[in-house]
N, C-alpha and C positions, 0 to 999 in steps of 0.2 A: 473911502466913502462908506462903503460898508461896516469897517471899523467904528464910524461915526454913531452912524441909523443903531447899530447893535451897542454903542455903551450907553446911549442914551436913555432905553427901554428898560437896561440892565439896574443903572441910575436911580431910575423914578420906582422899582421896583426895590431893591434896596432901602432907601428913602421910606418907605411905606410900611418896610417891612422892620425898621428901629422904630417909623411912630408908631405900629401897632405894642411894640412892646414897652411905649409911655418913656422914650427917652428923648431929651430935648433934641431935635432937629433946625440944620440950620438952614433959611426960608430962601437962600440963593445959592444955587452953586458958582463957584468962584470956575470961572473961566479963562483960559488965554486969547489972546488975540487971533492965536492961527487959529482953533478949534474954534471960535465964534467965527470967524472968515469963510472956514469949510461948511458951517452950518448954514450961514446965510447962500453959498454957492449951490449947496446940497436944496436948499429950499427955491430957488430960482430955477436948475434945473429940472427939479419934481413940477413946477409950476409950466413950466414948457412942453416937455411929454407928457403932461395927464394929457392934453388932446388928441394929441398921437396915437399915445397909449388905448383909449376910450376909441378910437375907433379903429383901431386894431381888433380890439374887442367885439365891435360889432358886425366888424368885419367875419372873424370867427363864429360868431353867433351864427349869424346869414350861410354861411358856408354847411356848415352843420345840422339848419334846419334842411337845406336844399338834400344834402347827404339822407335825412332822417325821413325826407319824403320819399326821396329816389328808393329805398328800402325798401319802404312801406307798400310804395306801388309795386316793386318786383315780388313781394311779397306776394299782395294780391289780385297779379298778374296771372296769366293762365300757366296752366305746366309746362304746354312747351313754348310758350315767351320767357319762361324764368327762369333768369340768369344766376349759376348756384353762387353762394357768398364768397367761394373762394375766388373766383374768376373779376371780383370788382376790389379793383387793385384802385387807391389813391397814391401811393407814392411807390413807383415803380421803381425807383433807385433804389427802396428799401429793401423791398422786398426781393429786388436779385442779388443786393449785399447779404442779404439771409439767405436765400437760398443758395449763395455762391460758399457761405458760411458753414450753412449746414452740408453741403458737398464737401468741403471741403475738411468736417467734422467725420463723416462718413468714411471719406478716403484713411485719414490716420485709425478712425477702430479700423475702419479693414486691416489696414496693415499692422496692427498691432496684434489683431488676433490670427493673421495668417505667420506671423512670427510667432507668436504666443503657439498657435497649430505646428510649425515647424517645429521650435525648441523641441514641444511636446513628443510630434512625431521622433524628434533625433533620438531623445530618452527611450520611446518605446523602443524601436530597434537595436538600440544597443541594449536595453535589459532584455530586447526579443533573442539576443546576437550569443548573452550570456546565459540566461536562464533559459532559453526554449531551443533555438539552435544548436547550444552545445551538446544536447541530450538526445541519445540517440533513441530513448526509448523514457516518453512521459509516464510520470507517477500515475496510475488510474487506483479504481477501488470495488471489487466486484462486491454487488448487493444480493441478499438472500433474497426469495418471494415472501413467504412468510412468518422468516424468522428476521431475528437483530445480526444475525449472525455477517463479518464482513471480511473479507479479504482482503491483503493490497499488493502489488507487484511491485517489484524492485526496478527504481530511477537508474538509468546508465549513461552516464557520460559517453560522450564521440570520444574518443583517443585521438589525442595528436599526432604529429608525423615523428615527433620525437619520441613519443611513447612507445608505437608500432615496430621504430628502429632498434628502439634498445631492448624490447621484449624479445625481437627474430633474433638481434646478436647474441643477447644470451641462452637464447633455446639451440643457437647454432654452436655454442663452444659450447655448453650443456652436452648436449650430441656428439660432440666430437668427443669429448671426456670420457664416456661412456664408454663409445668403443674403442679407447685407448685402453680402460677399465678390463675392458671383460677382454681385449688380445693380453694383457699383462697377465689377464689371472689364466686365460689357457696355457700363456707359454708356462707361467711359473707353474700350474697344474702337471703337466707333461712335460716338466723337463727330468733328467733321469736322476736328481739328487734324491727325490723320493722312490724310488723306483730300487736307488743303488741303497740308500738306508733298508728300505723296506728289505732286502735280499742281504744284506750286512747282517741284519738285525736276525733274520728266520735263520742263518748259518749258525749265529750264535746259540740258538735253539731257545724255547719257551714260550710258553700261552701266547704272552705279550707281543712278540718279534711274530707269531703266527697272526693276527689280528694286526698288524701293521703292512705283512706283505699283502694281507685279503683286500686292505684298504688303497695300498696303492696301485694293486692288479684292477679294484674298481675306478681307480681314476685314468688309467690307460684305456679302460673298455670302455666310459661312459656309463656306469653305472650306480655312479652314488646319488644320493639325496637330491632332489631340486636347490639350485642354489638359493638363498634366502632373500641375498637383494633382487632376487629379478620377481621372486614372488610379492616382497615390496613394490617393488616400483609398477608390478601390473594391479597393483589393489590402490592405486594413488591415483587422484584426478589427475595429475599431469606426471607422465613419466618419467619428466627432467629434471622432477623437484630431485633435493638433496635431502636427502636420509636427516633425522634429526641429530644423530651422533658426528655427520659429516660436516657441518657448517661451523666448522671451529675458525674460520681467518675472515677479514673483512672482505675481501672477494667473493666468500661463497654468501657470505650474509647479504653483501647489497645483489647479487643472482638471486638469492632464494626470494628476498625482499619483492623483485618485480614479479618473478613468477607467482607467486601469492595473489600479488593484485590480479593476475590474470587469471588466476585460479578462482578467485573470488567474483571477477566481472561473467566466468565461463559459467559457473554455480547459477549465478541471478537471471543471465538468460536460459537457464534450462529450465528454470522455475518459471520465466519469463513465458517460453512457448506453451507452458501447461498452462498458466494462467489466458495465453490467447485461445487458447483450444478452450477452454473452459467458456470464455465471451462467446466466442463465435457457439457455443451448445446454446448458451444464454439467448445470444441475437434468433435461431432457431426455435427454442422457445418462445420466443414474443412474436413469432411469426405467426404459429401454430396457435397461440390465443387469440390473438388480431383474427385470425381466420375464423374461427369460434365464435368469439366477439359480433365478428361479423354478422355468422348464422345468427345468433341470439339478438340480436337487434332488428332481421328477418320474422323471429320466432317474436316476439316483442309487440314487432309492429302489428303481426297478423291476431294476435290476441288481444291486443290494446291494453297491455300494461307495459310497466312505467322501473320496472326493478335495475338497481343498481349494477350497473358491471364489474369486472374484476379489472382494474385499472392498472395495466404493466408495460413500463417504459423504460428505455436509461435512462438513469440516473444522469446527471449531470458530473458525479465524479466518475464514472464508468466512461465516460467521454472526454479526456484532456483534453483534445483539441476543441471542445466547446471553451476553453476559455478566453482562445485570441476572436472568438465570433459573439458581438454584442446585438443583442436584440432588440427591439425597440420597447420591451419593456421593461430591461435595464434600465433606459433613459426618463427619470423621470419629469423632467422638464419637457415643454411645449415644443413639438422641434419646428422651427421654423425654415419654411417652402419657399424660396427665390418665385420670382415670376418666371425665370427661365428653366427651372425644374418642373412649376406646373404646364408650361407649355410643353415641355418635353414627354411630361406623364401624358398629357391629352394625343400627343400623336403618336406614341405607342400603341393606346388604348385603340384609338382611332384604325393601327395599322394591323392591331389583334382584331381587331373588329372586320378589317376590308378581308384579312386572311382567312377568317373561320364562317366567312358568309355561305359557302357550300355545306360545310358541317352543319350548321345552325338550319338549313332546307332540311337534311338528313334528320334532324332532331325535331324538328316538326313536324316532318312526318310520322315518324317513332309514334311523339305521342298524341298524334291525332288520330291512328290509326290504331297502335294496341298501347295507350294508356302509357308508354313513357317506359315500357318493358317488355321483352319477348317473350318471359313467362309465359303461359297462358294465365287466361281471366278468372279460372277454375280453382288455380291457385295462387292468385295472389289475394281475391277480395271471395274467396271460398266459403270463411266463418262469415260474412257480410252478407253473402245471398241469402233474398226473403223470397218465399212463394206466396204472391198474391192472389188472392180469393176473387174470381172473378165475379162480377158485379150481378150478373143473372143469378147466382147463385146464394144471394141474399134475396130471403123473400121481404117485398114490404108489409106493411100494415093491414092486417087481415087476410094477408096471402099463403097457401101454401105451396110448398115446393112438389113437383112431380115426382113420377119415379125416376125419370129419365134424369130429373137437375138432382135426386135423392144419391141415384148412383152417380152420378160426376162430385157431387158433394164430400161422397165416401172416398171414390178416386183421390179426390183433391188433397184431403186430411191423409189420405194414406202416406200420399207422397210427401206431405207437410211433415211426419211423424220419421219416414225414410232421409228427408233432408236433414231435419233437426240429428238423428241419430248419425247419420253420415260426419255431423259440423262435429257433434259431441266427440265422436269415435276420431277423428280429425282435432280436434282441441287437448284432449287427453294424449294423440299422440305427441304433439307440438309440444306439452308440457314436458312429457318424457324424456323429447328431446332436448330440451332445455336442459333440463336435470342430468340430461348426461355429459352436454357440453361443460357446464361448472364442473361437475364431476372431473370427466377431465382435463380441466384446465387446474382443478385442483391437485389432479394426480401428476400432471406435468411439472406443477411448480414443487410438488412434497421429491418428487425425484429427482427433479435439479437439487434440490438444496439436500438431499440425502447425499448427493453425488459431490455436493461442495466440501465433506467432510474430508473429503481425499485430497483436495486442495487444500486445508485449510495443513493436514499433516505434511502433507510436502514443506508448506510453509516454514512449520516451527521444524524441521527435520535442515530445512536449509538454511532457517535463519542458524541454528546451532553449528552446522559447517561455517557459513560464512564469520559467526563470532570467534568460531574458533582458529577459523583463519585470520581474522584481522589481531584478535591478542597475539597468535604469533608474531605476525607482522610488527606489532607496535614492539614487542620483547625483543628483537632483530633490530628494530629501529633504535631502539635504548641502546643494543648492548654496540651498535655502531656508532654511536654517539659519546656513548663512551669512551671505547677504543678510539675515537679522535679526541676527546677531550685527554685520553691518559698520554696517548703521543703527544700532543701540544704542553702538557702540562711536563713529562718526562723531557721536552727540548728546554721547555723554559728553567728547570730545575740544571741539568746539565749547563746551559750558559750561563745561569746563574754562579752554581758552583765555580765556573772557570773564571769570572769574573771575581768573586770571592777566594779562590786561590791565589789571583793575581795580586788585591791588597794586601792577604794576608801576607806575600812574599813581602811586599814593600814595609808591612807592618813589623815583620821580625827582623829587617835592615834597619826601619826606624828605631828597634830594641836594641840592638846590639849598638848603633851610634850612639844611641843615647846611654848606654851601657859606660862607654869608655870614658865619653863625656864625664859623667857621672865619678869613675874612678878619677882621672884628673882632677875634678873641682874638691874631692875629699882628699888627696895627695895634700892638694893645696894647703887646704884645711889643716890637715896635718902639720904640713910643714911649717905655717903659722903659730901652731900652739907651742911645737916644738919651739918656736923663736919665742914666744911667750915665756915657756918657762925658761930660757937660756938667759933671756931678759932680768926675771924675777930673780936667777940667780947670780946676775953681776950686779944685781941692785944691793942682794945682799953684802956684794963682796966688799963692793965701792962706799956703801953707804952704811947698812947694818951693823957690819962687825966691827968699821970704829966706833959709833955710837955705842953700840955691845960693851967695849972696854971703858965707855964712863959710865951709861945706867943701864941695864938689863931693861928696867920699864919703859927707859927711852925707844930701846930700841924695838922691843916688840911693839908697842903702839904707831912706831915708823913703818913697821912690818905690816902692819895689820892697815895703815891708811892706804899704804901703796895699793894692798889686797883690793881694795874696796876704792880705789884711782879716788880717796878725800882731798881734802886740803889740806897741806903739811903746814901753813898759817897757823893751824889749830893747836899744834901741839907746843909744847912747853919749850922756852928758847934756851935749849941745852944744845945743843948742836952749834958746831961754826958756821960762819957762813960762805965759805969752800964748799961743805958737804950740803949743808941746806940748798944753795943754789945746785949742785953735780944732784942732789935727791929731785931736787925738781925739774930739772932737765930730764933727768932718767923716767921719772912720773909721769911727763908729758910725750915722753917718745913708747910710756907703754900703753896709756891713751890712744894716741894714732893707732898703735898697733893694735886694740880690741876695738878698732872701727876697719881696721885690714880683716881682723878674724871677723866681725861681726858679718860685714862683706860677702866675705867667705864662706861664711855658713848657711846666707840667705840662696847664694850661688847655688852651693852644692844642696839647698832643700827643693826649690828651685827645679835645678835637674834630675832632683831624685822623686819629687812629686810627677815630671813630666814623663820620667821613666815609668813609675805607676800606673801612669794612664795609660801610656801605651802598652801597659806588659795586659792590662786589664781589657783594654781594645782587642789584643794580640786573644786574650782569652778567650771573649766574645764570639770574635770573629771564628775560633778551632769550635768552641759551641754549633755557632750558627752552620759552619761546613758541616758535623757531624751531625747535626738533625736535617741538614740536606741530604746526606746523603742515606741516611734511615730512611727517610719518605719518597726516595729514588729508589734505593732498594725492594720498599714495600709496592710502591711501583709499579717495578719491573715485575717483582712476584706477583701482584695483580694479573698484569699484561699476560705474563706466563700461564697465569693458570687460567685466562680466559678464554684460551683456546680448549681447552675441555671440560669448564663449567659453564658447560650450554645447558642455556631457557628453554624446558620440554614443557608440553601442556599433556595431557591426562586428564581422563572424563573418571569422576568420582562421582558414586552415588548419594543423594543427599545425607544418609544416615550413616556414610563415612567419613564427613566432614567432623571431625569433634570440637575444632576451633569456633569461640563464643562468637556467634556474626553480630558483625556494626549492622546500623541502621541504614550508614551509606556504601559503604564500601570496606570491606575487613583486610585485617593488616595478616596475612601469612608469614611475614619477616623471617616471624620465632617458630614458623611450625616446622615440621618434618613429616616425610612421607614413610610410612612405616609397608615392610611387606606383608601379604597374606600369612604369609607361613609363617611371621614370627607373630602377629596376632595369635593365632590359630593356637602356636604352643603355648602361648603366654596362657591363651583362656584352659586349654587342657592343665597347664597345671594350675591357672587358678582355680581348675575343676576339682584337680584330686586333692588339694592341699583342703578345698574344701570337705570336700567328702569324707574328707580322716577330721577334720574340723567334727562336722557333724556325727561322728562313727566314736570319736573322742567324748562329744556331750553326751549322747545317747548313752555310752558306760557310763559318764559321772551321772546322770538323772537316773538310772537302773541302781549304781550304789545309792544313791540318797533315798530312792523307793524303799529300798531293803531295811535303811536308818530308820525313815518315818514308819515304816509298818511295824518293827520291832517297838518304835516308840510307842503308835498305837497298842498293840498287842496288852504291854507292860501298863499302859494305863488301862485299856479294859480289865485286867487281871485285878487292878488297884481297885479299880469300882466294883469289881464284881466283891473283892474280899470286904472292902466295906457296908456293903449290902446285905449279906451275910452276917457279920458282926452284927450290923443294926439290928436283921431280925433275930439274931439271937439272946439280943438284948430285950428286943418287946416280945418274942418268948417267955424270956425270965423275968421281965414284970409285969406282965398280965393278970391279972384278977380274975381269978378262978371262982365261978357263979354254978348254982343249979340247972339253969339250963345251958349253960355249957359246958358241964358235965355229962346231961342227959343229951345232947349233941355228938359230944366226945363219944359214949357207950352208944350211939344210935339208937336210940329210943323214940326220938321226936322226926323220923323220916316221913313218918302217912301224915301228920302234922304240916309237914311243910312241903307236901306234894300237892294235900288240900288247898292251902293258901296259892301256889303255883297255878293251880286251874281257875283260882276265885280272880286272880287277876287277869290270865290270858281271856276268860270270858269279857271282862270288862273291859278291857281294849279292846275288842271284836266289838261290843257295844257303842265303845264311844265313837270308834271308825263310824259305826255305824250311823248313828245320833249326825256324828258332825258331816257326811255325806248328803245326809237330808236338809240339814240345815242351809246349807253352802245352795242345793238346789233350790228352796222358797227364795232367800236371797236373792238367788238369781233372775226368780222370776219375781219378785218383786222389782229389782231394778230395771227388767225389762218393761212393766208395768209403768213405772213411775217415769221410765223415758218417752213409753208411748204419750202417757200423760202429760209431758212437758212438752212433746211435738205440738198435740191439740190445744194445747195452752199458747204457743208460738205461734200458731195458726191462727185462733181466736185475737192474739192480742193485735198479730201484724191485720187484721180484718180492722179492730178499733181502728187502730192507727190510720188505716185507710179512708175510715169512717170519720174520723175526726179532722183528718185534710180535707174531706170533701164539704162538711160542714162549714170549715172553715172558710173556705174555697166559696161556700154560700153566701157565707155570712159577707165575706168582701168586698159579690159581686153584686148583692142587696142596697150593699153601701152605697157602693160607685153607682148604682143605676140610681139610690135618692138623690146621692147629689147631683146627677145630671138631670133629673126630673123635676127637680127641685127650681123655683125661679129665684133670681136673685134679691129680690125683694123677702122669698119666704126666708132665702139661706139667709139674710141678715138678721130675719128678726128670730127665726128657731133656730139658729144655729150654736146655741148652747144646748137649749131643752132636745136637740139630734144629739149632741155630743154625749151627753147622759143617758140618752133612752139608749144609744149605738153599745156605749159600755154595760148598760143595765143587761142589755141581749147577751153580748160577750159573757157579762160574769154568769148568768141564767142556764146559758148553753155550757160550760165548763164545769158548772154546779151538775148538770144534768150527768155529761159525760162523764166526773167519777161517779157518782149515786150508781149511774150502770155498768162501771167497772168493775166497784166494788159488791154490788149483785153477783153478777157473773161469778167471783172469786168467791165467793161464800158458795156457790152453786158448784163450783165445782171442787171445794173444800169436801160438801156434803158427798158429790157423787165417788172423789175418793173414800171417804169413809164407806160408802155403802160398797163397793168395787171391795176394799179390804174386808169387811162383812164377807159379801159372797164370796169369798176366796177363801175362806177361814169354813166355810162348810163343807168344803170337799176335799180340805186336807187333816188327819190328826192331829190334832192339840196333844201336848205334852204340858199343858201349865200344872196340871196337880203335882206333877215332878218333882217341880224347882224347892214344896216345902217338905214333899219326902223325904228319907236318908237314904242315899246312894249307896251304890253296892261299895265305892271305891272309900266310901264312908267307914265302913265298917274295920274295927281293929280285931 
């Protein structure tokens, strides 16, 4: 039926939707008989329920209003007639199938998140089991006061019962070794081989044999040197370790190996307890400022200011065990309160409350009686006390005070003046105080952290043991890994070999069978050919040599087809035929027979190729022995010499390392450790080999000095003779004149003594001249600067002058046009615009006119300035058309 209603809709919709797009539709749907039948049923029963239906309806309707009223009235029914909306249930089935629902929703989250809680919990305890439990001592991190400066202690594992065991057993056979050790070395010390050498030796007499019995008469008494291992072994963190020379077999290496780790776990707690002693200074300090703090918050309050404290706490890393304790405000989510926790808080609260009801009398007391404090009142609200002015002692209006209220007056202020000074001397002391608690709480914290540097060097002093204990450790762990990789590797090499000897045995039985083989299948061969040619030669006998006695060409041609097994058909019918058929018999029986030898030869290549193989197997295989046992060899010489190329460590100073360092980790492979002493002499002689080096140059640079200066010498000598030459040449052509004759004879001496003084006077004059010159100069130009200051002066005044007019003229404007009504501005607002520029250009016109005044003004007053200046110093102008002394020839 629904099928029905729904394709019908679907139908006329369709239908509507081809005639909008103008396609012919056609005006009846074609129907069947069942689908008319259902429609007509479909239509009969619609026609019977609508009644039903419609009052169904109204039925609803009525139901609904009655609902809408019953509301409305509880609505606006009183508070306590009114019934809350959750409480008016119409379908009570419903609503306990929901709330049986939602119970029932409830119950699975509970138990999903109380599983979801377990899992969790399970995880945390076993990482609590792994990571927190195992450790017998948490990572922390000591913090400076007021540096970055930070320490951290060393994490330690709990040891298992396994590790404890095998640490005691080898410190116990350690121990026992020891003094196996040292009874061995007393017996061998004190037994009489040395004793009877020593006395052998001094009978035979000499230095040497004297200085053998001294030594073994001190090993009788107790007298020699301290032995050296025991001085080792008392300068060692553990006395049981093994000497570095001593740990040559895998026994002593996996002992050294654990005692190491113990060595190393002993190290971190010794640092460990310095670092607690260091907290626990720390935790004393933060007491001592707490206390301080304390005061200062006292000192604070009684002042009424507001200043910042020194705020010092642990740290959060300084407290591991703060990590398994979460705080509520970690949690950032809303945390949600059961009803049965909040009842639980209330009768706690409730039972804190019935408990502390005697305290709580006590404390009302307290502060009903002295303020909440035993202090006295003197000193807590001290700087707070006022002296009030008693009220008789204000005169009023038109009153005067007596003697009597003049002197309590004075009293009054006196004592106003003594309190005031009291609070002041009391304030100032409070500040002092103050300043000294910072103080030291600054001195405390600069001391702790002065005192942290001793911590911080234990640190890097222990990290360096402990690194260099664990590279040993890991070089011990290599070379034991080794030493098991080279035994596994030396057994498999070994079976290997025995295994490869054993083929190789079968391989040289399979050579020699195949060997024999081999000679039989060539026998064979042999004996074949042999029948071959015994063949070839009764062919001749049978067949050849009588054809031979009729044609020579018959016969060779017979000879030669046989050679080559042809067809004797071919050849020329000179032969009988006795011999022709005995030739072809004999042909065909040599036939077979180079399919016997062919046979034969495949045979014996055959066996002789399989011999090959084998002999070349056989080869292989004596190879592959011999490089096993090369690398068995090298080995074993490994294994051998690992027992006394033991991994030693050695502290080098950085600037003895010469090897180029990587960036991550450098490769030593290829280095070597060189001694002091051989350094030492290498540099001594690269010293002296120097030194003759330089004592070598110094003579070749002393010869070459002697080279150059000779060469110098001989070229001064060159220039001086040409010099010479020269003037002996402008000697001998010179032009010999009267007054240099009269020069020559000295005649012209007072002549040119005269000239000598005409000029030294006239340089004395021109000094003279130009020192005076230089001074008007100067003051001219000090003149002409003063001048241009007043001129700068004068112009920046214009300037000022002309902003301000400007400044006028602006504000002239702006007040017509605001003054101005809108009616004037339309009609004179060209005839303003012209008169406004006329002013403009008027006033611009003005101000140069009186620029250039001024400049002309004080054009004049420099000329007149130069005038007066020119009177009270000499002129020299007649001079300049005089003739100068210097004029004169």
């Amino acid at each position: 039926m629904k099928g029905a209603q729904s394709a019908e809709p679907a139908g006329s919709v369709a239908k509507t939707l081809v005639d909008l797009l103008g396609e012919q539709v056609e005006e009846e749907i074609q129907r069947t008989f069942a689908e008319t039948q259902l429609l007509s049923d479909l239509e009969m029963q619609n026609a019977l329920n609508a009644a039903r239906k419609n009052a169904t309806r109204e039925q609803l309707r009525g139901l609904k209003a009655t609902l809408d009223a019953l509301l409305e009235h509880n609505e606006n029914a009183p508070e306590i007639e009114r019934i809350p909306r959750e409480e008016i249930v119409l379908d009570r089935e419903l609503r306990d199938s929901i709330i049986k629902d939602g119970d029932q929703r409830v119950l699975a989250t509970q138990t999903k998140i109380r599983r979801d809680n377990t899992v969790k919990d399970l995880m945390a305890k076993r990482i609590k089991e792994l990571a927190w439990d195992s450790m017998s001592v948490h990572g922390a991190k000591l913090l400076s006061f007021t540096t970055a400066q930070t320490v951290h202690n060393f994490p330690i594992r709990v040891p298992t019962e396994q590790e404890k065991l095998a640490i005691e057993k080898v410190r116990a056979m350690r121990r026992i070794e020891i003094s196996m050790t040292k009874a061995q070395k007393k017996e061998l010390g004190m037994s009489n081989s040395l004793i009877e050498l020593a006395v052998a030796d001094t009978a035979a007499g000499g230095d040497a044999a004297a200085r053998v019995a001294e030594a073994a008469e001190g090993v009788l008494q107790g007298e020699t040197a301290e032995d050296p291992d025991e001085v080792w072994i008392r300068n060692q963190d553990d006395p049981c370790l093994y000497h570095r020379f001593e740990v040559s077999t895998r026994e002593r290496k996996t002992s050294q190996i654990i005692m190491l780790e113990d060595c190393i776990t002993r190290a971190k707690q010794s640092f460990n307890t310095l670092f607690d002693d260091f907290m626990k200074r720390k935790v004393v300090v933060l007491g001592k400022i707490e206390e301080k703090n304390l005061r200062i918050v006292e000192i604070q309050e009684e002042l009424g200011s507001n200043e910042e404290l020194f705020d010092a706490r642990l740290n959060d890393e300084e407290q591991p065990d703060r990590v398994l304790i979460v705080e509520d405000s970690d949690v950032k989510v809303e945390k949600w309160v059961s009803k049965e926790e909040i009842r639980r808080r209330q009768e706690e609260e409730e039972a804190a409350k019935k408990k502390g009801e005697g305290e709580d009398a006590a404390d009302r007391a307290l502060m009903g009686m002295m303020g909440g404090t035993l202090a006295g009142e003197s000193k807590v609200n001290k700087l707070n006390e006022t002296l009030e002015k008693p009220a008789h002692l204000t005169p009023g209006e038109g009153e005067e005070l007596t003697e009597e209220q003049a002197k309590e007056l004075k009293e009054w202020e006196a004592q106003k003046k003594a309190l005031e000074a009291e609070q002041e001397t009391y304030r100032k002391a409070l500040e002092g105080e103050n300043k000294k608690l910072r103080a030291e709480i600054l001195e405390e914290c600069k001391k702790f952290d002065d005192g942290m540097q001793e911590l911080v060097d234990a640190r890097l002093k222990t990290d360096y043991n402990v690194y260099e204990q664990e590279l040993y450790k890991i070089k011990l762990i290599q070379a034991v890994a080794q030493e098991e990789d080279d035994i596994a590797a030396s057994i498999a090499l070994k079976k290997s070999l025995t295994e490869m000897d054993e083929r190789r045995e079968g391989a040289a039985r399979a050579v020699d069978e195949f060997s024999s083989e081999v000679s039989e299948a060539e026998r064979q061969l042999e004996g074949l050919k042999t029948d071959s040619a015994n063949n070839e030669k009764h062919f001749k006998k049978e067949v050849v040599d009588p054809a031979s006695a009729g044609s020579k060409d018959v016969a060779e041609m017979l000879l030669r087809t046989y050679r080559r097994r042809g067809d004797l058909r071919e050849l020329p019918p000179a032969l009988s035929d006795e011999v022709m058929q005995r030739a072809e018999e004999l042909l065909e029986e040599a036939v077979q027979h180079d399919g016997l030898v062919a046979e034969a030869q495949a045979a014996a290549q055959a066996v002789r190729g399989e011999l090959e193989r084998l002999t070349w197997t056989l080869k292989q295989m004596d190879d592959s022995i011999h490089a096993a046992e090369e690398e068995l060899q090298e080995l074993e010489t490994r294994m051998m010499s690992a027992g006394s190329d033991l991994d030693l460590t050695l502290m080098l100073k950085q600037g003895q390392v010469e090897v180029e360092q990587a960036a991550v980790a450098t490769d030593f492979s290829d280095a070597e450790i060189v001694e002091k002493g051989v350094i030492h002499a290498n540099n001594s002689l690269i010293t002296t080999s120097g030194k003759e080096k330089v004592a070598i140059l110094f003579e070749i640079k002393d010869f070459r000095k002697g080279i150059h200066v000779l060469q110098w010498e001989n070229s001064r000598l060159d220039l001086e003779e040409e010099e010479l030459l020269q003037r002996t040449k402008d000697l001998q052509l010179l032009r010999v004149t009267k007054g240099l004759q009269s020069i020559i004879k000295g005649s012209d001496e007072g002549k040119t003594a005269h000239e000598n003084s005409s000029l030294e006077k006239l340089v004395s004059y021109q000094t003279k001249v130009h020192g005076q010159r230089v001074k008007e100069k100067a003051k001219s130009v000090e003149g002409l600067t003063a001048q241009a200051r007043v001129a700068g002066r004068e112009n920046a005044e214009l300037d000022e002058d002309i902003f301000a007019l400007e400044s006028a003229v602006v504000e002239r404007q702006r007040l017509c046009e605001l003054q101005g009504t809108a009616a004037q501005q339309g009609e004179g607002r060209a005839k303003k615009s012209e008169e406004s520029k006329m002013r403009m250009m008027v006033t611009h016109r003005k101000l140069l006119d009186l620029a250039k005044a001024q400049t002309r003004e004080i054009e004049l007053m420099r000329e007149e300035l130069v005038r007066l200046r020119a009177r009270t110093f000499p002129s020299f102008a007649q001079l300049s058309q005089a003739s100068l002394p210097d004029t004169i020839i």
